[in-house]
MDAnalysis code that builds the backbone (N, CA, C; Angstrom):
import MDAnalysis as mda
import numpy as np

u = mda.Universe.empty(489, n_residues=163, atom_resindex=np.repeat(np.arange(163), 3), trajectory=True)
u.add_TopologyAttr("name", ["N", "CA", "C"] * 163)
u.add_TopologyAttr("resid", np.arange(1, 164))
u.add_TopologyAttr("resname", ["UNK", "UNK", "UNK", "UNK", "UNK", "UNK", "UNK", "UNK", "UNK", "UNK", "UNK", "UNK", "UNK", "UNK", "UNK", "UNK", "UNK", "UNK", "UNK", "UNK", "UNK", "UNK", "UNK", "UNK", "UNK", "UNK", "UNK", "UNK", "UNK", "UNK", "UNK", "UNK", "UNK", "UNK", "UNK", "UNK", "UNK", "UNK", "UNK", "UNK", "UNK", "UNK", "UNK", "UNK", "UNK", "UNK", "UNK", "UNK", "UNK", "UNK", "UNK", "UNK", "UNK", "UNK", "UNK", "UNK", "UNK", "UNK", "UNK", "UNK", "UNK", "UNK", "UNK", "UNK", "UNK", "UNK", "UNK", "UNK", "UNK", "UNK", "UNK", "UNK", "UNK", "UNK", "UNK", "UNK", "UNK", "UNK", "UNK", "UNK", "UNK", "UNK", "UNK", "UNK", "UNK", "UNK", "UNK", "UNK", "UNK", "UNK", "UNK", "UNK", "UNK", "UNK", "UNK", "UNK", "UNK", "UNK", "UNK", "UNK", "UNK", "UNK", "UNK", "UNK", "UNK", "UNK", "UNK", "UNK", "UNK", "UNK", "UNK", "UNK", "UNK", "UNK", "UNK", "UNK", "UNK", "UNK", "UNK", "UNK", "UNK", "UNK", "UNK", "UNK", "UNK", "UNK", "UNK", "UNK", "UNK", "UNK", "UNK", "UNK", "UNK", "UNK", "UNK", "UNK", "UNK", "UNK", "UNK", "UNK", "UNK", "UNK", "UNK", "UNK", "UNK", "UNK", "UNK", "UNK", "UNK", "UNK", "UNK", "UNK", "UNK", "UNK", "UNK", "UNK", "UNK", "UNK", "UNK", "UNK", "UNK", "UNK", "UNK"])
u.atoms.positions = np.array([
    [82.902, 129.656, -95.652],
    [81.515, 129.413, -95.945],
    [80.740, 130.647, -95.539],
    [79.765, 130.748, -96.327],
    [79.187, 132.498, -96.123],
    [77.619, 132.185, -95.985],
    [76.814, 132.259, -94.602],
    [75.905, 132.369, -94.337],
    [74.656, 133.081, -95.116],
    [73.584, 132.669, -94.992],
    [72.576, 133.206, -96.071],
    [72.723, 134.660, -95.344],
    [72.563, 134.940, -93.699],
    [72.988, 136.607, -93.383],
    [74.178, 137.335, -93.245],
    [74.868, 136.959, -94.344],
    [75.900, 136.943, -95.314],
    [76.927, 137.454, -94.181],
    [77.204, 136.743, -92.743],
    [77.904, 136.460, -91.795],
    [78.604, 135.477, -92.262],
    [80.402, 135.530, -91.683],
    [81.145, 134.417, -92.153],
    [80.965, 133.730, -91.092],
    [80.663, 132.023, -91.423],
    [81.046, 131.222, -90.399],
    [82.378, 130.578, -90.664],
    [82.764, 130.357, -89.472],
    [84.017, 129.488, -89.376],
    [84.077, 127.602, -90.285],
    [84.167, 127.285, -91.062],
    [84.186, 125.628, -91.346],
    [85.321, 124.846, -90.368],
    [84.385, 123.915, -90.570],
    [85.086, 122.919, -89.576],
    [86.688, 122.246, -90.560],
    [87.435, 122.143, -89.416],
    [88.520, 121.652, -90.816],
    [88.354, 120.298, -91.342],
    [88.591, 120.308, -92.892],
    [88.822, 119.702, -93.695],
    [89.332, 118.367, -93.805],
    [88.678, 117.410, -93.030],
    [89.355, 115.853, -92.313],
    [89.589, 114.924, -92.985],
    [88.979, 115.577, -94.796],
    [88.770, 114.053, -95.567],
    [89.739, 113.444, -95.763],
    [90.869, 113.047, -95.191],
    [92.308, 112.641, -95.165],
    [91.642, 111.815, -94.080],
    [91.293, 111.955, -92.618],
    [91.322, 111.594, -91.945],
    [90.028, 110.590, -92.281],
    [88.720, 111.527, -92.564],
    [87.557, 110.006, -93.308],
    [87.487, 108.995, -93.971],
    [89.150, 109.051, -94.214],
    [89.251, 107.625, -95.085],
    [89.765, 106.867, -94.267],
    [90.446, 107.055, -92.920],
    [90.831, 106.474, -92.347],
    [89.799, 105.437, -91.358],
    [88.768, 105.627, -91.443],
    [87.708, 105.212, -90.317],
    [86.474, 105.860, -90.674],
    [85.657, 105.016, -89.964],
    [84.129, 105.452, -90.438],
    [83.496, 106.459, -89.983],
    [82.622, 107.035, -90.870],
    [81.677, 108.245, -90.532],
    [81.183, 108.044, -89.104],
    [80.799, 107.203, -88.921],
    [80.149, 106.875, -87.466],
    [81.297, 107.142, -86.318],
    [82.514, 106.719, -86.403],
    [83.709, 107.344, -85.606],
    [84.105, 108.618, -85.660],
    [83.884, 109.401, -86.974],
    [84.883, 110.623, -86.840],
    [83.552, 111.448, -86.165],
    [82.723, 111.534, -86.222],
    [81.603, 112.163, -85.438],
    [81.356, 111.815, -84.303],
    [82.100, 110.665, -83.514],
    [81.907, 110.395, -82.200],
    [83.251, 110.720, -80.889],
    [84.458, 111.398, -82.199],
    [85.690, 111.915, -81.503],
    [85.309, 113.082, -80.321],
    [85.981, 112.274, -79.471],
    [85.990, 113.377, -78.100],
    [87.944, 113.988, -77.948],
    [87.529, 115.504, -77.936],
    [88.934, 116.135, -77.751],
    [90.312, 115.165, -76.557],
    [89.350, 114.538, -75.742],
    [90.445, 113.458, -74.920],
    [90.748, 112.168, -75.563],
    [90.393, 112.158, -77.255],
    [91.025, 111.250, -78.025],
    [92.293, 111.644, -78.773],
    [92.830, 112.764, -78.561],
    [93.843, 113.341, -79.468],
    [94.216, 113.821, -78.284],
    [95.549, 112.701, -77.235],
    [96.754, 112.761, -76.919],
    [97.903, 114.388, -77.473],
    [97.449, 115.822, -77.014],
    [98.265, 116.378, -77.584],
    [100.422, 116.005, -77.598],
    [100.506, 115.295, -76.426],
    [101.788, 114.645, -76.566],
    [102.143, 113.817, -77.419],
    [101.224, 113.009, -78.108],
    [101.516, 112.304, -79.209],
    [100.506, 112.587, -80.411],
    [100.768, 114.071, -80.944],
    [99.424, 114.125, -81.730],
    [99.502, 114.045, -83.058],
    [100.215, 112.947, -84.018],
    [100.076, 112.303, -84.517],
    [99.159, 111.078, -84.609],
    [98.669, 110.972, -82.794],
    [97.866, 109.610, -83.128],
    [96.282, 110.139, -82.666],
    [95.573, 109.422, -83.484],
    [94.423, 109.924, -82.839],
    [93.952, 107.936, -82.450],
    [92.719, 107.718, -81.325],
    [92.465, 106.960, -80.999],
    [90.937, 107.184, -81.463],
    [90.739, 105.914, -81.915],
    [89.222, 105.222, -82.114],
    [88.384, 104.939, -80.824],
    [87.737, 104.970, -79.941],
    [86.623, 104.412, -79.417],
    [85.510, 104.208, -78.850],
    [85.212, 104.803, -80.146],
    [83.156, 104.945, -79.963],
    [82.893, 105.448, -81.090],
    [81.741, 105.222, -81.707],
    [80.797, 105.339, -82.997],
    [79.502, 106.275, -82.578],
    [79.350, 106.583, -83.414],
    [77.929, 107.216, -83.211],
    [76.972, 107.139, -84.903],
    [76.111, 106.605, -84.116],
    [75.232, 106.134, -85.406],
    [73.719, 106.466, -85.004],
    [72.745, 105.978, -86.105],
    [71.442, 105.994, -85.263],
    [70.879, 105.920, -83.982],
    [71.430, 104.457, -83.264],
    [70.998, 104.112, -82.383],
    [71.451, 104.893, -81.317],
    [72.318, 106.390, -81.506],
    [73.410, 106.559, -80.452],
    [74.739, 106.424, -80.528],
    [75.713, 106.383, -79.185],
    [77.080, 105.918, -79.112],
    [76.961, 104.715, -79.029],
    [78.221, 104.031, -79.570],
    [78.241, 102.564, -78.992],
    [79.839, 102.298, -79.857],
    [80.469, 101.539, -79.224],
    [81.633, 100.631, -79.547],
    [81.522, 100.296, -81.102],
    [83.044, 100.527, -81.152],
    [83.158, 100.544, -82.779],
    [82.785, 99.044, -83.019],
    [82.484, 98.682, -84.439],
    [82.129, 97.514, -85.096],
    [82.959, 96.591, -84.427],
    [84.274, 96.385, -84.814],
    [85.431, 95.586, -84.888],
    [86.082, 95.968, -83.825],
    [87.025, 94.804, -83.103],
    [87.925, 95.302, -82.305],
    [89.081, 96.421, -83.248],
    [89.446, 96.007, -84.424],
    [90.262, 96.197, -85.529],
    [90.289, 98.172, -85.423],
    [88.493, 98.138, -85.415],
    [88.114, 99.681, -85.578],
    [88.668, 100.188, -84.194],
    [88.430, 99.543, -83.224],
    [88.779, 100.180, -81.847],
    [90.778, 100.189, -82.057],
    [90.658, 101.102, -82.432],
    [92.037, 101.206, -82.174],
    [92.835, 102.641, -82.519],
    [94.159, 103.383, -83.330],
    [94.340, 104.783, -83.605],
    [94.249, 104.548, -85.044],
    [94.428, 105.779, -85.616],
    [94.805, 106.146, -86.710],
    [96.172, 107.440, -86.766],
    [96.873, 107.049, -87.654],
    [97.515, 108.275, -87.807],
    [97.190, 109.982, -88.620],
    [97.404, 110.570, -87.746],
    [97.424, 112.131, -88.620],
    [98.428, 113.113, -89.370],
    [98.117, 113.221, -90.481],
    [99.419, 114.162, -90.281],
    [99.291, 115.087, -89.735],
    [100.679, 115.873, -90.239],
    [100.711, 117.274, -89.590],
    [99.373, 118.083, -90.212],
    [99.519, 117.964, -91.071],
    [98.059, 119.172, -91.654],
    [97.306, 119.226, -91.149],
    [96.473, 117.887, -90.727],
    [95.283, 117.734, -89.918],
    [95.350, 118.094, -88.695],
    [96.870, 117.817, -87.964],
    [97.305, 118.121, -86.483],
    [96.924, 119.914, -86.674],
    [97.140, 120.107, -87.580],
    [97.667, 121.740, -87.991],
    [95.981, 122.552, -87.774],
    [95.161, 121.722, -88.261],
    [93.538, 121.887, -88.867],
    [93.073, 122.204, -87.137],
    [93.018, 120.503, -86.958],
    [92.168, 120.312, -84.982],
    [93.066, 121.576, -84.423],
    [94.201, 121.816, -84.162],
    [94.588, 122.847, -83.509],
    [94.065, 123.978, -83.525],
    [93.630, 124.120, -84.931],
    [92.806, 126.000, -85.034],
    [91.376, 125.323, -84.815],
    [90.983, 124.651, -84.913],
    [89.779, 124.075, -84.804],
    [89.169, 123.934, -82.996],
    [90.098, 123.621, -82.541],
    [90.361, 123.556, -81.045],
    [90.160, 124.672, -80.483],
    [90.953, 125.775, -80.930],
    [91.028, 127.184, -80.416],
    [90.013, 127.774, -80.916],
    [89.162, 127.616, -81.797],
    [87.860, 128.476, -82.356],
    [86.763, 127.698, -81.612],
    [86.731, 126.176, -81.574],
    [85.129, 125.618, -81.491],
    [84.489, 126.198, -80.223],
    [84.933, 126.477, -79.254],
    [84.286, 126.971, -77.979],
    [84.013, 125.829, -76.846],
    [84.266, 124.783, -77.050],
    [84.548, 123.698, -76.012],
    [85.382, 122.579, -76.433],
    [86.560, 123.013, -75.503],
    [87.635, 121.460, -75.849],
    [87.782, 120.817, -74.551],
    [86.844, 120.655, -73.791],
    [87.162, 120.169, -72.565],
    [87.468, 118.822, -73.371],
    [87.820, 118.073, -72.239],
    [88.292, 116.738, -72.983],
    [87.530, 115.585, -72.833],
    [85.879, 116.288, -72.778],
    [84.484, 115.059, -72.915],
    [84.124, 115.586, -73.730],
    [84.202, 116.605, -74.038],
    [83.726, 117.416, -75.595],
    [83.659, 116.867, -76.596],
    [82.751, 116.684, -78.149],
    [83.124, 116.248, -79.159],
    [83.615, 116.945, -79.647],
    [84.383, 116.785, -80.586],
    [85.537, 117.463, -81.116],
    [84.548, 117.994, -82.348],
    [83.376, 117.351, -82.839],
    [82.707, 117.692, -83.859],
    [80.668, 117.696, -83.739],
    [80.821, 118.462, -82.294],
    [79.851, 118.674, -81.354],
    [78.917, 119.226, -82.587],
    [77.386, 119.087, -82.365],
    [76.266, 119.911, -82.930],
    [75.740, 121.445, -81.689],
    [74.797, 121.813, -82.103],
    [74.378, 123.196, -81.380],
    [74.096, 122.557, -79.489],
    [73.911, 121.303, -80.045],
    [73.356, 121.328, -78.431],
    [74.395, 120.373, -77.734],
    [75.668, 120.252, -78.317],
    [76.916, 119.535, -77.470],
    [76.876, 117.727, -77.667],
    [75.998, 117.633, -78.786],
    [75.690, 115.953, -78.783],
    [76.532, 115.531, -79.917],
    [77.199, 114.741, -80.811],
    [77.476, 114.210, -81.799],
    [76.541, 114.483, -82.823],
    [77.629, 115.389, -83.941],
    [77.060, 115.556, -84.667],
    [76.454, 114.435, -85.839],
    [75.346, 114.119, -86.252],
    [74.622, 113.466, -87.142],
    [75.044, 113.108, -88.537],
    [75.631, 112.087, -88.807],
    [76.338, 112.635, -90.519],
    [75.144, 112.596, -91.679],
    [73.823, 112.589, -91.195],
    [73.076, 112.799, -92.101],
    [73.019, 113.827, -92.318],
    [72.766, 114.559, -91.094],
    [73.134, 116.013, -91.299],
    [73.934, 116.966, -91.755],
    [74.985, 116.315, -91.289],
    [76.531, 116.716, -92.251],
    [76.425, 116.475, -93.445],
    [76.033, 115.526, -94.329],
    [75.939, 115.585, -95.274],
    [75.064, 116.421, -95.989],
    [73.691, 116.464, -95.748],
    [72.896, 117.757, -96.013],
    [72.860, 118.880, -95.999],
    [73.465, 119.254, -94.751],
    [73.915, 120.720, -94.683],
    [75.358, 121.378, -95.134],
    [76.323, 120.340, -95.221],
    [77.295, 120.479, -95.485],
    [78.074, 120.850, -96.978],
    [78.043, 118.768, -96.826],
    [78.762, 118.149, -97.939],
    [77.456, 118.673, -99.151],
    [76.582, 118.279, -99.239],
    [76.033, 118.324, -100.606],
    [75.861, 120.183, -101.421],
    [75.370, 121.103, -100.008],
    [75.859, 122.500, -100.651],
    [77.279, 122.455, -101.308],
    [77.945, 122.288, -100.768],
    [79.371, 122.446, -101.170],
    [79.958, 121.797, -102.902],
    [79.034, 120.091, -102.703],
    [78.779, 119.756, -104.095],
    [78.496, 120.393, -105.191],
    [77.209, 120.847, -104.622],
    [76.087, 121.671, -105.606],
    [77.030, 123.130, -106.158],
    [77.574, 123.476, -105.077],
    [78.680, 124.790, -104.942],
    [79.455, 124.548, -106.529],
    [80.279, 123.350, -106.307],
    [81.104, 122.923, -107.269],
    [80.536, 122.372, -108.783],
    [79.539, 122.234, -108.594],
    [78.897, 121.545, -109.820],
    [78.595, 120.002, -109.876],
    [78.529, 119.285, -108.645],
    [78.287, 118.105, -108.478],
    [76.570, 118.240, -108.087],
    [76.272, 116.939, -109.257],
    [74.549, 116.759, -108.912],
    [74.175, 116.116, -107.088],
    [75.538, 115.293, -106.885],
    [75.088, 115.080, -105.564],
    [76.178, 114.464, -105.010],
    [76.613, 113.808, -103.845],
    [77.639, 113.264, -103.284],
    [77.241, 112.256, -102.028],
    [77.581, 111.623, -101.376],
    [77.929, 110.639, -100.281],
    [78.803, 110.472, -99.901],
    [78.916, 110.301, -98.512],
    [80.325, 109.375, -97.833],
    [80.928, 108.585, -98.111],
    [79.926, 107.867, -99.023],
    [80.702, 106.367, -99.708],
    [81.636, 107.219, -101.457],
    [80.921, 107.898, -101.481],
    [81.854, 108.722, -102.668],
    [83.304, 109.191, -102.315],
    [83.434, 109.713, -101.208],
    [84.299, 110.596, -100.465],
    [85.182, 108.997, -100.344],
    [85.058, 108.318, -99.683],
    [85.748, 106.963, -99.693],
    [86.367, 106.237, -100.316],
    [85.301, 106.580, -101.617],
    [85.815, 105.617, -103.397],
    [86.696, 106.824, -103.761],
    [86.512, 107.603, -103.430],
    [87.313, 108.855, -104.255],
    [89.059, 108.313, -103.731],
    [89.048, 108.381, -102.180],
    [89.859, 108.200, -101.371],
    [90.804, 106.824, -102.384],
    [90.125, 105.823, -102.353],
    [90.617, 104.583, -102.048],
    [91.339, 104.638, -103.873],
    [90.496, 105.234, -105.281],
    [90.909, 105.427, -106.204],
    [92.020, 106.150, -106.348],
    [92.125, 107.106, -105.648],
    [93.196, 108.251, -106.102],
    [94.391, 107.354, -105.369],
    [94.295, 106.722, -104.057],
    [95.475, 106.419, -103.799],
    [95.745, 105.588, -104.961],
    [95.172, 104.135, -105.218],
    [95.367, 103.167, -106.113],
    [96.451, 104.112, -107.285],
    [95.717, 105.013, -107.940],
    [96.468, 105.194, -108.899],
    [97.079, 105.792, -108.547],
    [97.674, 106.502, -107.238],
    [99.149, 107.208, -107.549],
    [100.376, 106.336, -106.552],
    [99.955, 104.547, -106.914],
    [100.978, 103.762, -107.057],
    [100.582, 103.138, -105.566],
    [99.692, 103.396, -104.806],
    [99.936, 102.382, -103.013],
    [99.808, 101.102, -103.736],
    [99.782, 100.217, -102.468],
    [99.523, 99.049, -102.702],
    [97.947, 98.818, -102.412],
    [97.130, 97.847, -102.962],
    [95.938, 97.304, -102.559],
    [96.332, 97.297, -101.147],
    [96.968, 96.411, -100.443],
    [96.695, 96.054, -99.318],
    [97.019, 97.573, -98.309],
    [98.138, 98.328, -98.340],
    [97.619, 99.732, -97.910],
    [96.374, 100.127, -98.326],
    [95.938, 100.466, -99.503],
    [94.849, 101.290, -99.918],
    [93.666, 100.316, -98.175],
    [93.924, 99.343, -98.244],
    [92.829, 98.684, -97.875],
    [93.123, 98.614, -95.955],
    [93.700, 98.948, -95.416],
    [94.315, 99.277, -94.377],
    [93.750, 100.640, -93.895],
    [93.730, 101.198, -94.893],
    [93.725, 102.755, -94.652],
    [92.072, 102.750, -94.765],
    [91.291, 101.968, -95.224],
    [89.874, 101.846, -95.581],
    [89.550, 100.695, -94.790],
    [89.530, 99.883, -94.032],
    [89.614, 98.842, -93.186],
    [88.508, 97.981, -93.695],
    [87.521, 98.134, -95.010],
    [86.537, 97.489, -95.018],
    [86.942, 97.276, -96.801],
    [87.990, 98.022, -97.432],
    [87.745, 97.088, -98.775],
    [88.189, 95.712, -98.919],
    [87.647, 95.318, -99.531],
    [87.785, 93.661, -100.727],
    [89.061, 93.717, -101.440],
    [89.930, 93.121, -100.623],
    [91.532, 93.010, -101.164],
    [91.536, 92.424, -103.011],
    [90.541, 91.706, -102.818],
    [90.753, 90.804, -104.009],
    [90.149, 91.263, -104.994],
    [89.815, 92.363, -104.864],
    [88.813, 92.844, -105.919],
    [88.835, 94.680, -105.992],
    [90.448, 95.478, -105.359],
    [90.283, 96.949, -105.208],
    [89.701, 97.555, -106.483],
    [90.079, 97.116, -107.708],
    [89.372, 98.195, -108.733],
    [87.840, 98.324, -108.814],
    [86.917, 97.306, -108.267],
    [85.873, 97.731, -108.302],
    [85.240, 97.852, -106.978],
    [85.907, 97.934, -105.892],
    [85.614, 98.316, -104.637],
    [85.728, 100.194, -104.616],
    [86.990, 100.164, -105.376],
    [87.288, 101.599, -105.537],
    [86.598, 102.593, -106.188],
    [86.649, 101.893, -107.091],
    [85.865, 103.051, -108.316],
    [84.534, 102.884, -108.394],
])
């Protein structure tokens, strides 16, 4: 990503593998002492960050891990070594002043340049999700994975939850 003072910044890595796994409000509330490097395949759920603040995921269901792959293991690792604080109260996806970053913000500053970049009139999280939950569908999962991996679709109804 190339700064308007046409300085390179570093991007954060590329998680949307991991955003389908759990909600916007969680992956912005990850603290580096949620990713067990002895088992870092797993990452653990517990805490949200939303408007009101931090607070406990929705569901007990949400309070719980997700798996990573290697890529992503591969991503947080350089991500780790560049961000400039991994203590292990740190967010892993800290703003300028060390707080959880905002996904309104993320989306504004982020995701929608990047859209616009590509030729998309506009985008959302919930896009990034349907995108998620479609592409698996058609390259053969099952509903009930697809819906596992998305913890909030409508089993009985994936094609139009998805698309």
């Amino acid at each position: 990503m190339v700064a308007a003072s046409s300085t390179v910044r570093r991007k954060r890595p590329d998680s949307s593998t991991a955003k389908a796994h759990f909600g916007r409000a969680s992956l912005f509330a990850l603290r580096w002492n949620d990713w067990d490097p002895h088992n870092p395949d797993h990452l653990r759920i517990d805490e949200a960050f939303g408007k009101c603040g931090l607070h406990d995921p929705k569901t007990p269901r949400s309070d719980s891990y997700v798996y990573l792959p290697s890529g992503v293991q591969a991503l947080l690792l350089e991500w780790k070594a560049w961000c400039g604080d991994s203590r292990p109260g740190a967010f892993i996806f800290a703003s300028k002043r060390d707080t959880p970053m905002r996904y309104d913000n993320y989306l504004k500053r982020v995701l929608q340049p990047a859209a616009e970049a590509v030729g998309l009139e506009s985008i959302t999280h919930q896009m990034l999700r349907r995108s998620f939950s479609t592409m698996a569908l058609d390259s053969g999962a099952s509903p009930k994975d697809v819906q596992g991996k998305c913890s909030t679709l409508r089993l009985g109804c994936p094609s139009i939850t998805a698309r």
